[in-house]
N, C-alpha and C positions, 0 to 999 in steps of 0.2 A: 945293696938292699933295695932301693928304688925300683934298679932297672929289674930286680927279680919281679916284684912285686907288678911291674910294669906288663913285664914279659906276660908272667903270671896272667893278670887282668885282659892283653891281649889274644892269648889262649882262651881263654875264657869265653870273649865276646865272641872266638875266631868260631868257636866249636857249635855256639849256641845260633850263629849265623849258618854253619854247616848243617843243624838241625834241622835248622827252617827248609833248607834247601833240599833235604832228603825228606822233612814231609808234603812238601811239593810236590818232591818226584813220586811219592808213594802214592799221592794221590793223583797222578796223572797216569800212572802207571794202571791201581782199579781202573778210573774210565778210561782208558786203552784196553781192560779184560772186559769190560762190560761193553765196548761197545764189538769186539770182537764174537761176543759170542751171540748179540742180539744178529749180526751177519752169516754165525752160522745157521743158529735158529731159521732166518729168513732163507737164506738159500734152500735147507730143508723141504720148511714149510711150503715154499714155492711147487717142488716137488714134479719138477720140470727139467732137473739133470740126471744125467744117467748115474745111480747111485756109486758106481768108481768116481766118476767126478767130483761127485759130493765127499765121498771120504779122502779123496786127494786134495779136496781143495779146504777141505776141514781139518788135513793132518799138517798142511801149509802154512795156516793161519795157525796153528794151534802152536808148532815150531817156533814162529817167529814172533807171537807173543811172549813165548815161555822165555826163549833169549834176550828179545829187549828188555823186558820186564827186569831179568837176573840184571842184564848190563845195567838199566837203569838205577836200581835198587841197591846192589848192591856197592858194599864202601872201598873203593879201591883210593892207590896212592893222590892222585889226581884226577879232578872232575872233569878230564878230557874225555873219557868214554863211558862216559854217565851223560854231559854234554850234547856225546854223537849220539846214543841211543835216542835219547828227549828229541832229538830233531827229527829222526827215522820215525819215531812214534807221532810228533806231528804230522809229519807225513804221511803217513801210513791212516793215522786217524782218521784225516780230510777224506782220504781215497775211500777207505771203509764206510764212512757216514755217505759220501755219495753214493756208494752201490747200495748202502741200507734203501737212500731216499728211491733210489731208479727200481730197485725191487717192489716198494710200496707203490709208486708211482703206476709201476705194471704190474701187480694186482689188482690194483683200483681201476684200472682202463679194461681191464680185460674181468672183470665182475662185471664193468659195466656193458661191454660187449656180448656177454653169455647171458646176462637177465633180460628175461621178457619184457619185449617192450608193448606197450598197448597203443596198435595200431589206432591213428586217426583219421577222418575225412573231418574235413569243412563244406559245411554247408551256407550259400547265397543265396540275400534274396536280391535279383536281379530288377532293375528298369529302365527304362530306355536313357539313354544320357542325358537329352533334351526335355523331360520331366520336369517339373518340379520337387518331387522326393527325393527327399537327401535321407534318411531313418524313418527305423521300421513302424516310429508313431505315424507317419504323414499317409503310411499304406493301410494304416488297423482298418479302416472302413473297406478296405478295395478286396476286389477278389483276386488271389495268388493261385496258380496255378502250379503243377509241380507235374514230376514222372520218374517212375519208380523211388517212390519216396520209403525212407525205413518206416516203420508205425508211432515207435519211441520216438522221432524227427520231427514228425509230425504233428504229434501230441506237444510237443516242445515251443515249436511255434506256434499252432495254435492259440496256443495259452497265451504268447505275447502278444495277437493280432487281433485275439479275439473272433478270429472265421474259420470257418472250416477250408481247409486248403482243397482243393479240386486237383485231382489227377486226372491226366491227359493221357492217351495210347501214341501220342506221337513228340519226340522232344525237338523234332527241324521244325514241326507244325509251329510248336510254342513260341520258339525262337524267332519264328519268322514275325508271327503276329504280333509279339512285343516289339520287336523293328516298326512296325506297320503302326504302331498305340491302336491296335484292336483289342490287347490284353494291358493290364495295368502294371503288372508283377509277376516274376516266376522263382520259383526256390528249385533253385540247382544245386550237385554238389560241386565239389569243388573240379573232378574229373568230369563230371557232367558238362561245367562249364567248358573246359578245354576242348573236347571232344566238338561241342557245338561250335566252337570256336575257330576249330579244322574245317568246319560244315558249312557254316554259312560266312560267307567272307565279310570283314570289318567285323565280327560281332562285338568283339571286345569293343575296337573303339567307339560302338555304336552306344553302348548300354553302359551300366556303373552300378557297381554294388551297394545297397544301400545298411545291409545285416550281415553279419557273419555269425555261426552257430557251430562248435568245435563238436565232433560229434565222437565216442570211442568205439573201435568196432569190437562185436564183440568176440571174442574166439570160438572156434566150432569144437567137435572133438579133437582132443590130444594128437600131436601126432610123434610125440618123443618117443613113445613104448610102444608105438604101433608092432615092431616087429624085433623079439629079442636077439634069434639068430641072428640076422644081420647088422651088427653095430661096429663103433671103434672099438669097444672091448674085444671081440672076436674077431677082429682084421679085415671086417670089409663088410661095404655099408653102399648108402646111394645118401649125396648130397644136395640137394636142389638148389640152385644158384640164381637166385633172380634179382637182375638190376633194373630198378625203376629209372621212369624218365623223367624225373623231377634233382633238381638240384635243394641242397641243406640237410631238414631234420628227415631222419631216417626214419621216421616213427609214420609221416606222411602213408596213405594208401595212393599208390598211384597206378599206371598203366605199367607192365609188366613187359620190360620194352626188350630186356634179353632173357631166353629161357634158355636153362645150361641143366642139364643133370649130370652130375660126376660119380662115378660109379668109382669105387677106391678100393682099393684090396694092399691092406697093408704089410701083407705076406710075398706077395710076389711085386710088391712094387707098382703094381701098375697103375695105370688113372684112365679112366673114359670117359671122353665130355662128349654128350651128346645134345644136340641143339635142334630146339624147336623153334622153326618159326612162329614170329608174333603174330600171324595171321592166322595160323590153325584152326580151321574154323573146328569145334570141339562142344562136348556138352558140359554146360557147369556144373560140376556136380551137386553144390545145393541148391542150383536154382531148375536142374533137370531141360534145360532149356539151352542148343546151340549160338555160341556166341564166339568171338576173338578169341584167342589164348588171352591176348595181351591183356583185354577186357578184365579176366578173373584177377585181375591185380587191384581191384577198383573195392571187388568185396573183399579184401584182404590176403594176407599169405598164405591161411589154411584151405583158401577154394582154392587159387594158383595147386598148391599142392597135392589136395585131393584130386580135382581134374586130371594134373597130370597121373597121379596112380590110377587114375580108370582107364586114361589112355595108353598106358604101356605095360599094365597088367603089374605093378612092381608093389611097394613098400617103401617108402622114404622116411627115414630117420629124424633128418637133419635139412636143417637150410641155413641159407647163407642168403641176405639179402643187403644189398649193394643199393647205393643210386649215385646218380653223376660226380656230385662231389666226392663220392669212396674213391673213384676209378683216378680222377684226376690229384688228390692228395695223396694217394698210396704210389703211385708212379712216380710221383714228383720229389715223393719222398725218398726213393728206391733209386734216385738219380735219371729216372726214363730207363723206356726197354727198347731194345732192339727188335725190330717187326719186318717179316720178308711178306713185301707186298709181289701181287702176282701180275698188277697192273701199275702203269705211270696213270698220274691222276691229280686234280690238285682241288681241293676242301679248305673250305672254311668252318672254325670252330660250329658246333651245332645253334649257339644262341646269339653268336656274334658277341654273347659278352667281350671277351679277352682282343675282338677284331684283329685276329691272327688267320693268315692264309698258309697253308702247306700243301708245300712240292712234293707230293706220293711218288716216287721212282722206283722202277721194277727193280723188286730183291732187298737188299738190308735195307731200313730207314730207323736212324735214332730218333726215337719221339718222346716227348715233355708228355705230362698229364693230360692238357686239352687237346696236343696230337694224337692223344692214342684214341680219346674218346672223339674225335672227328672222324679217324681213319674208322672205330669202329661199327659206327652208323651210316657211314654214306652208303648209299646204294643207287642212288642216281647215275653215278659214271659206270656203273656195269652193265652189261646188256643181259647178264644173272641176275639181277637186281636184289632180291632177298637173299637169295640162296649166297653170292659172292660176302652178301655182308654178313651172314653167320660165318663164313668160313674168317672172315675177317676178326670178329669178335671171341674165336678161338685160335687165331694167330696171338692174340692180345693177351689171352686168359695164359697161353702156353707160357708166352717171352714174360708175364709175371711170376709163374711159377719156377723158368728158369733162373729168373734173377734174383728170388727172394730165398730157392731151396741153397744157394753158394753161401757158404758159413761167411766168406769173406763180408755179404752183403747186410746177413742180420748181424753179426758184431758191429760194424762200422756205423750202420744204419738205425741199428735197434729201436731209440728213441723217436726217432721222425716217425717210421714205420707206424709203431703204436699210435704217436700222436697224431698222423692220417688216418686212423680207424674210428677214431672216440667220434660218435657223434653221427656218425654216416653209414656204419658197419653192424650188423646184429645178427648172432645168430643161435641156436638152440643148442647148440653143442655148449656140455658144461663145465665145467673147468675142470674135473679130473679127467673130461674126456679130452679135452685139450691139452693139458698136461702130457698126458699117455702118448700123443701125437710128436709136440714137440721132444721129449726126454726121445722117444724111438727115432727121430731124424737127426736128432743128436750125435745120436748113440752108434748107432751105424753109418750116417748120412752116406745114405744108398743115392742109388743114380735111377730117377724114376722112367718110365718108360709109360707116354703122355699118349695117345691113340684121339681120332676125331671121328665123330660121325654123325650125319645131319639129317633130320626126317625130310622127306618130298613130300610134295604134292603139285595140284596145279590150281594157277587161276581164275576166283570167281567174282560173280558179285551174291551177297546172298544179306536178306536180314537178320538182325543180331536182336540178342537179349538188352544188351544194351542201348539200343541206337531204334529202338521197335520196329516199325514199317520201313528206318534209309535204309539201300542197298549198301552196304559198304563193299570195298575191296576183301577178300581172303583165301586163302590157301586149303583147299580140299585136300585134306588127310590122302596120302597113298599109303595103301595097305599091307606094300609089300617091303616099306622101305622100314615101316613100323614093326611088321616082324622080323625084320632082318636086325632092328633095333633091341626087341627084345630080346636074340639070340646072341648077341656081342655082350647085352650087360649080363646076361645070366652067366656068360662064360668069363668076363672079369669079377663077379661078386664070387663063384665057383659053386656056378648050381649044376 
């Protein structure tokens, strides 16, 4: 009677233990459906796989919840395959919740890479090093001198100096006589500063900033709707590609040190990079006034963009703008590209930061981040001099587009890849247009057919918008190399 009773009692507690343990699983099992579905949800919403993939990869996960779920759940003789299922679902779980996180992860990066960024310049107020003004109280009494100043800059400071700023027709003139303390102070921008900086030798270490003034540029007209016919929605569009020469925040205005327009037609696969030298001497379109290509990077991305549409008669959708840091995080991310150089040559990084020297040998050379962005600025070692280094600079644009369009490369790489864009990368293309892009190279992953071609011109010295009365260096447009420009991109857009 005991041992019944006993038995009994051990049933009892055995069953109420086996309870517990199947409402465990029942509740491990919901959050195993819920976080399953929050993954399909996201894949979805992403909306950047080819919709077979999405229902393959949604009838996968839907399969193999349904069965752990049963195995788990359900009461069989022994909890050996209630046990295995629980572990596959932990499993399975971890794996899930990471792809949740890497989904959000690249949404959030690539939001932040399609929203408009507001470009900025900084403005300086400059004096001689040997001075005594250290801040911009010590200067309120002096006279400042400026050239080509915004009006809103102006007004800006003003107010903290208390003077009227003086503008000058000459910025070498300025510079020189604040060397000289014939003048007190000058408010430069931040590109202004640089520029004088190339101009009059020692300048920096000559003089020392005493103010800095964050200024936003502001935007001209639109240039997203400029032209409906040609877009990604309709397969073929024109990209404008400009990488400044400044290293960090990509929100910076700087000198527009590569111009690339890529003409895309995503119907016949093809791509046309065409490159303009950064000397072209050209009229700015909102200032009406011949200056550098490079220059129009200084007023922001919509003059860079407008200019170029008055000079090749087109339509630009879209841009892409790049600066040092893009080029070398994205390659480095991507493992380095393979680059067929056409000369032996040997370069040092541009800034000397990283104090790396590389061996350029005719034909393949694997190159790191700052090898690529050395190889693709020298022009010293060419007796082509500009011209070899655009051809160089779309050696570099190709061997990234080959390495990044191989699936093997964005699986393996995905996350670096992103995470070398945030921060250095922007551009107007919106996320369903992007989408669109990706889901179709997915989808088909074609084999694209990459074409080059570079404007000419020749040799001058002339003065600029930017620079007033100095002669600078620049490239006198030829006229023949610019139609022949026009007649290749009208024939990849399919005019």
């Amino acid at each position: 009677m005991d041992n019944k009773h006993t038995e009994k009692r051990n049933n009892k507690v055995k069953n109420k233990k086996m309870n517990r343990i199947r409402i465990v699983f029942l509740l491990i099992a919901i959050a195993f459906i819920i976080i399953n579905i929050r993954l399909c949800i996201s894949i979805a919403i992403t909306n950047m796989l080819p919709s077979t993939f999405v229902i393959i990869i949604t009838a996968i996960i839907s399969i193999l919840t349904l069965l752990l779920v049963i195995g788990l759940t359900k009461r069989h003789k022994t909890l050996k395959l209630n046990i295995l299922c629980f572990f596959i679902i932990v499993i399975l779980s971890a794996v899930f919740i990471v792809a949740n996180y890497d989904i959000d992860i690249t949404m959030n990066i690539l939001s932040k890479i399609c929203a408009e960024i507001a470009e900025e310049e900084h403005y300086y107020i400059i004096v001689n090093k040997n001075s005594s003004y250290n801040k911009i109280e010590d200067v309120a009494d002096k006279d400042i001198y400026a050239f080509l100043l915004e009006e809103d800059v102006k007004t800006k400071i003003q107010e903290k100096v208390h003077r009227e700023i003086k503008i000058e027709e000459d910025i070498i003139e300025l510079g020189n006589k604040l060397l000289n303390n014939e003048i007190d102070a000058i408010l430069l921008s931040a590109s202004q500063y640089d520029l004088l900086s190339e101009n009059i030798e020692n300048f920096k270490d000559n003089t020392k900033r005493i103010f800095t003034e964050t200024h936003k540029i502001k935007s001209q007209d639109s240039i997203e709707d400029v032209n409906t016919k040609y877009n990604i929605k309709n397969g073929s569009f024109n990209i404008y590609i400009s990488g400044t020469d400044v290293y960090g925040s990509i929100n910076k205005v700087a000198r527009s040190d590569a111009n690339i327009l890529a003409t895309v037609n995503l119907n016949t696969h093809e791509i046309l990079l065409t490159s303009i030298p950064r000397d072209y001497y050209v009229t700015l379109h909102s200032k009406k006034a011949k200056d550098k290509l490079t220059h129009s990077g200084i007023y922001g991305m919509t003059e860079t963009i407008t200019t170029v549409e008055d000079l090749l008669d087109i339509d630009i959708n879209y841009y892409v703008r790049v600066n040092f840091t893009t080029l070398t995080k994205l390659i480095d991310a991507i493992g380095g590209i393979d680059v067929v150089s056409d000369y032996a040559f040997t370069v040092s990084d541009p800034y000397l930061e990283y104090k790396r020297v590389y061996r350029i040998t005719k034909g393949t050379n694997h190159l790191d981040g700052v090898g690529a962005l050395a190889f693709s600025r020298e022009r010293n070692a060419f007796s082509d001099g500009d011209n070899q280094r655009i051809k160089n600079q779309q050696k570099v644009i190709e061997a990234i587009i080959s390495k990044v369009s191989k699936s093997t490369t964005i699986l393996t790489k995905y996350n670096s890849i992103l995470n070398s864009l945030e921060g250095s990368f922007n551009t107007n293309i919106d996320m369903e247009e992007l989408s669109n892009i990706v889901r179709m190279q997915l989808e088909t992953m074609p084999n694209w057919t990459v074409k080059t071609i570079s404007l000419n011109g020749t040799s001058a010295t002339r003065t600029t918008y930017s620079m007033g009365s100095q002669e600078l260096y620049v490239t006198i447009p030829d006229n023949k190399s610019i139609d022949e420009a026009k007649s290749s991109i009208k024939s990849v857009i399919g005019e």
